[in-house]
N, C-alpha and C positions, 0 to 999 in steps of 0.2 A: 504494500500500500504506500503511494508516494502523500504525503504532505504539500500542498501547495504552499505560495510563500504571502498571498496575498490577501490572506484570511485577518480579521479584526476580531476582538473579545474584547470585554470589557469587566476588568476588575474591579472589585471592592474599593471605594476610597473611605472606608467611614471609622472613624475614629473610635475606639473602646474606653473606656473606661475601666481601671485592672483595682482589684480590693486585694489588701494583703491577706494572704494565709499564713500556716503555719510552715515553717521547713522540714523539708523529707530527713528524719533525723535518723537514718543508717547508711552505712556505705552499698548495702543489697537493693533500698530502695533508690537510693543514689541511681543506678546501674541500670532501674527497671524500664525506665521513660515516662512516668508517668509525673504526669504535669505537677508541678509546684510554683506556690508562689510563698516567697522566701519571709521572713519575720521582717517588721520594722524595727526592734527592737534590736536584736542579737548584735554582738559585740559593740554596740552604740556606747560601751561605757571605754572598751578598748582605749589603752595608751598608744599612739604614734612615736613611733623612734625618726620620723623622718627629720631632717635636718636640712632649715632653710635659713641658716644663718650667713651659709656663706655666699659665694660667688657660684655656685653650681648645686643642683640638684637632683638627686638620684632618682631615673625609672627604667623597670627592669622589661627584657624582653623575655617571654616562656614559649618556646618552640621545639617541634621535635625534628631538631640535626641528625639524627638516627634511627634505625628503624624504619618497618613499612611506610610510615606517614611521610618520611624528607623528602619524598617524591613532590609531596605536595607542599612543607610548612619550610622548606629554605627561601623558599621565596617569600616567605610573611615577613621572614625575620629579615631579609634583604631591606623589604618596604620600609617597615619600621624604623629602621638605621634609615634606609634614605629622609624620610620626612625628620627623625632627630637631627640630624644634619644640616637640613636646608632653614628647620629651626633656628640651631646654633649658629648659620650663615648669617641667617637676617635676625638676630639681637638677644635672642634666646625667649624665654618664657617670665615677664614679670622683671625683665634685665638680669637674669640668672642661667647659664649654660645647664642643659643637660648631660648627663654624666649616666648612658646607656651600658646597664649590667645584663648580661646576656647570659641564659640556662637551657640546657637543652634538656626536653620532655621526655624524649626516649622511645617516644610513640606507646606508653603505660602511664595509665589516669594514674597509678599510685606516685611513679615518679612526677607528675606534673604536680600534685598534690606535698609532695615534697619541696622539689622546688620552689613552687608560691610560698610554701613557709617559708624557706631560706632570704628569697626573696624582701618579701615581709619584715620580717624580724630579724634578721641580720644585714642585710645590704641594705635598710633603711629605705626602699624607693618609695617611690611620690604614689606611683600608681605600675601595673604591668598591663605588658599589651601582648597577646598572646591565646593561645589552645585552640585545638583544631576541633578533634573528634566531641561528638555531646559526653563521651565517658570523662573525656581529658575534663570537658570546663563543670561537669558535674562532682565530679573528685575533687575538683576547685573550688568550687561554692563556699561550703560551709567552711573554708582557710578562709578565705576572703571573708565570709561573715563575723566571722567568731572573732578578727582580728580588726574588723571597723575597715579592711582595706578596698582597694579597686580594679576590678580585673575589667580593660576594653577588650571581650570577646569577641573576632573580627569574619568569623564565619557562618555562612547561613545555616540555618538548624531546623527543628522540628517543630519549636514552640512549645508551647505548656509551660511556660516559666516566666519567671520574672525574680528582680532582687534588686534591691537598693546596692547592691554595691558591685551590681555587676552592668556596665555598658554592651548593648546588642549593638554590633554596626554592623553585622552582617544582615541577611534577608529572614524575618520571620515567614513563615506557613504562606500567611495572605499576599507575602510580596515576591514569592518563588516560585511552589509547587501549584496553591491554588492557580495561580495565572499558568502554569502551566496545562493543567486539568484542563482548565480551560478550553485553553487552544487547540486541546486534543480534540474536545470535545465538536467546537466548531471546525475542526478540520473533517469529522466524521468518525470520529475514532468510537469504537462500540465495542472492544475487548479491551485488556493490557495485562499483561503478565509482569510480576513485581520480581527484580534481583535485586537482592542488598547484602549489603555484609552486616553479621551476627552481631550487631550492638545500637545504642539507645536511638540514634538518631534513624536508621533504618526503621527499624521496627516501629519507632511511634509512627514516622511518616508514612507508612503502609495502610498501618490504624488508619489514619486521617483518609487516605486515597481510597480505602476499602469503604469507609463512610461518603464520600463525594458520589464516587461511583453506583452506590446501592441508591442515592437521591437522585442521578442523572443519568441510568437506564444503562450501565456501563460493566460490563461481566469480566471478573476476576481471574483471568485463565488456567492462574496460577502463581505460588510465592513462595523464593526460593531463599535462604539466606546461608551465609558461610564466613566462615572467621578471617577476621584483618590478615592481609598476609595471604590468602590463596590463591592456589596459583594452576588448579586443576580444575578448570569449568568444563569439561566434557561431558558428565553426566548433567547439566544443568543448564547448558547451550542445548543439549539434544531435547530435553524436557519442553525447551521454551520452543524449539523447532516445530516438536509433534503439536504443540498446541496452538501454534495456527493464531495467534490475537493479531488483532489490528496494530498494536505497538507495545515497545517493553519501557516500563519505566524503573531506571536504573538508580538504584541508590547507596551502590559499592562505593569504597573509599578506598584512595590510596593505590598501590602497586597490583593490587587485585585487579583491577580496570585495564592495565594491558594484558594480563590473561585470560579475561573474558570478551575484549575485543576481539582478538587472535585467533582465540577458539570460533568466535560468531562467524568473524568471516570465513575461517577454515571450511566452517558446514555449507557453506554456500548461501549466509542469511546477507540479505542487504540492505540499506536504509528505502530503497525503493518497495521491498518485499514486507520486510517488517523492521522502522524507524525505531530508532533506543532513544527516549529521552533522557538524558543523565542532568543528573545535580548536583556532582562532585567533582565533571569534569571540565577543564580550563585548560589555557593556551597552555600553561606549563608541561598540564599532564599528556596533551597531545603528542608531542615531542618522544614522550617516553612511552603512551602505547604505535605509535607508530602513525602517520598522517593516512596512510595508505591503506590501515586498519578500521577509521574511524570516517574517514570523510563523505560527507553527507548525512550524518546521523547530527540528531540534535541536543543542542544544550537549555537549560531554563538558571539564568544568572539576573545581575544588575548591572553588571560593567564590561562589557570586551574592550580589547587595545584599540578595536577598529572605529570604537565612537569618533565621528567626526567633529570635535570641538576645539577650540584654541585651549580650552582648558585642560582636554584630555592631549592633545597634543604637547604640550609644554611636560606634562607629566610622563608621557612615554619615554620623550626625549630627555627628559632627566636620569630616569630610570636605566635607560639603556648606555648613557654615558656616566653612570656608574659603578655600571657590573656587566656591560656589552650589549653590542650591538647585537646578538643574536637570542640575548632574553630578553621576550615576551615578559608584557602585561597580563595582570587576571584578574579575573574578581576580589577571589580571597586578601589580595595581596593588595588590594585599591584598596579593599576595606579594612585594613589595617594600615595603611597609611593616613587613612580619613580620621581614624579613630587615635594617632596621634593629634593628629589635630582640631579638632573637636576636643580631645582631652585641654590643649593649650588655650584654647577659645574660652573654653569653662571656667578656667583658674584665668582666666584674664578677664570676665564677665563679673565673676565671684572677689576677684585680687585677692585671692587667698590658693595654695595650695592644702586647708584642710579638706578633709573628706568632706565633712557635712554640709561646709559651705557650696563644694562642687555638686553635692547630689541636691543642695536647694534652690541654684540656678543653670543648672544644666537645662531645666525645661526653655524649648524653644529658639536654644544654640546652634544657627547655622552653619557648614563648611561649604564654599562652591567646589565641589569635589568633582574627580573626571568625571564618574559618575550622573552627575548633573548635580542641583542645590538638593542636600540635605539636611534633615532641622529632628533634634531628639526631642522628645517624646516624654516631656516630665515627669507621665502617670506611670512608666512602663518602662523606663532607659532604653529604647529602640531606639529608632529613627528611620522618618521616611525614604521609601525605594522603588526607584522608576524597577520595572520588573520588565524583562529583556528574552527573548527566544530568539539564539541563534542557531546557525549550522556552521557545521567546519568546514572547508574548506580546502582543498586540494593545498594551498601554500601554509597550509597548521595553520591561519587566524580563522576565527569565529567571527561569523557574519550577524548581525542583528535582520531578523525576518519578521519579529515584530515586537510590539513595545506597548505601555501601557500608557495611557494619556498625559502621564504625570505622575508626581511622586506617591507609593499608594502610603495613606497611615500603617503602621503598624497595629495589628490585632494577635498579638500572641494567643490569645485563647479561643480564635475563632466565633467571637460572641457575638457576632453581625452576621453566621451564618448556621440556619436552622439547622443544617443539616447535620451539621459538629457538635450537638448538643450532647452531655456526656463526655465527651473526650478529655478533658482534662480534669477526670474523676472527680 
């Protein structure tokens, strides 16, 4: 089944309204997916070791340099470093340099979890910018809570969450997947078969698709998942083969994605036959399952290298002039750029880097980001996102095929849509 390119949807823009709950208080229910909304209260009494006395101030990057995930999270920590740079070029934060302490997550929530304490309470930083996978920033949480600190978690997720002390600049539910649904749905799409890899963000987002689909006439063909790291899709390419759907919607992570490319195409499946929509994959990870494995199949993001603006332009070109010309922009990696900045905007809104001051003017904080203008989300720590369906493209960039009006609000808990009712227990 081919996809045309000229198809229109029309997303949610309607703002929620988020009531605090209580925190998922173990590491089991940590792990499960199921929606939480974090205390107001927890570690609010918490001491600050940070230090702004001097001429420079400390914030840390958390990324995983190693392990399945570096496929994907070196280039976060790349961003990160470029936007503290460009910072410290032009005057720094409040007339104070930055002073970037970098930890690598290991691609294991326990280490990430670790390292935010180290972070924290011993490097002293202002706030960290970092975690990819929902295990990693869920294993995070309650470090961040318990210690009154700030985690900007810069990649798209699942939803069911929220936390005072944690920044969303990646895509919630309503600004990725829904609009993806979507598009499926007005292209004609009437089956889809689900791959993911075996952890929180897969599985809720399945949850959520199994629920859209049951509301908009749309048959589950099949759902497959398998642990971080695999690298034998044969029995689970051939599964998706005999079953015949209109399209698969992919929600592996990480080095897993070139070996279930490789396999797809092996069997003779093709974007024309049956389309993969992914949600994990970007310019980066092109590169590494192969361009020739991948092109033509589709992606559902907020940002390609390919936006044509002087804004996103000035940004590529920085990018590539300081770590080459031959790496590609992404989503992930804009959106932890943006979320330094945004972080600097806050504390310059606020003129303070305490915590509490930045989580009581953070609402309504804009950055003109490549992305296009984004502005957080006071009730929620999100922040608005044009919501983007591209395809790849024989030269590895992803092409934008279509686009949502304008920036959508964030709704992490789906509460603008009947059909999600329940879902975030």
């Amino acid at each position: 089944m081919r996809l045309s390119n000229g198809g229109t949807t029309r997303s949610r823009l309607n703002r929620t309204a988020l009531a605090a709950g209580s925190l998922i208080a173990t590491t089991s229910l940590l792990l499960a997916g199921c929606g939480s909304k974090a205390s107001e209260t927890d570690g609010a009494a918490a001491e600050s070791c940070v230090d702004t006395s001097g001429s420079t101030v400390k914030v840390g990057s958390l990324n995983s340099l190693s392990g399945t995930m570096a496929i994907s999270e070196v280039t976060v920590r790349d961003a990160i470093k470029l936007a503290v740079d460009e910072i410290n070029a032009s005057g720094g934060v409040m007339e104070k340099q930055l002073q970037l302490v970098g930890e690598d997550g290991a691609s294991e929530p326990t280490v990430f979890a670790e390292k935010a304490e180290k972070l924290i309470s011993s490097d002293c930083v202002a706030a960290v910018f970092g975690g990819w996978t929902s295990s990693s920033r869920k294993a995070m949480l309650p470090v961040f809570e318990s210690n009154n600190a700030l985690l900007y978690y810069p990649v798209q997720y699942e939803g069911l969450e929220s936390s005072k002390n944690i920044f969303y600049t990646g895509a919630t539910t309503n600004q990725q997947i829904v609009p993806a649904l979507d598009y499926l749905k007005e292209k004609g799409v009437k089956s889809l078969y689900l791959v993911g890899s075996d952890y929180v963000f897969p599985q809720t987002a399945n949850r959520i698709i199994k629920a859209y689909a049951n509301a908009n006439g749309i048959e589950i063909k099949g759902e497959d998942y398998t642990p971080l790291g695999s690298t034998d899709f044969s029995t689970i390419v051939n599964k998706v083969r005999s079953a015949d759907a209109d399209a698969v919607f992919n929600t592996l992570n990480g080095d897993s994605n070139v070996a279930f490319f490789r396999e797809y195409r092996n069997v003779g499946l093709t974007p024309q036959q049956m389309p993969v929509v992914s949600v994990s994959i970007a310019e980066e990870e092109v590169g590494g399952i192969g361009v020739q494995n991948v092109a033509g199949q589709l992606t559902a993001w907020n940002y390609y290298q390919t936006i044509d603006t002087p804004v996103n332009q000035r940004f590529v070109e920085a990018y590539k002039k300081a770590y080459g010309a031959n790496k590609p922009t992404s989503d992930p990696m804009e959106a932890a750029y943006v979320s330094v900045y945004l972080w600097k905007n806050t504390v310059e809104k606020a003129k303070s880097f305490d915590v509490k001051a930045i989580q009581d003017n953070a609402g309504g904080v804009t950055f003109d980001a490549p992305e296009g203008l984004v502005t957080i989300d006071g009730e929620n720590n999100h922040i608005t996102k044009t919501a983007r369906i591209g395809e790849i493209r024989p030269d590895g960039l992803i092409y934008t095929v279509w686009e949502s009006p304008g920036p959508i609000e964030p709704d992490p808990y789906l509460k603008s849509y009947p059909w999600a009712a329940g879902l975030s227990g």
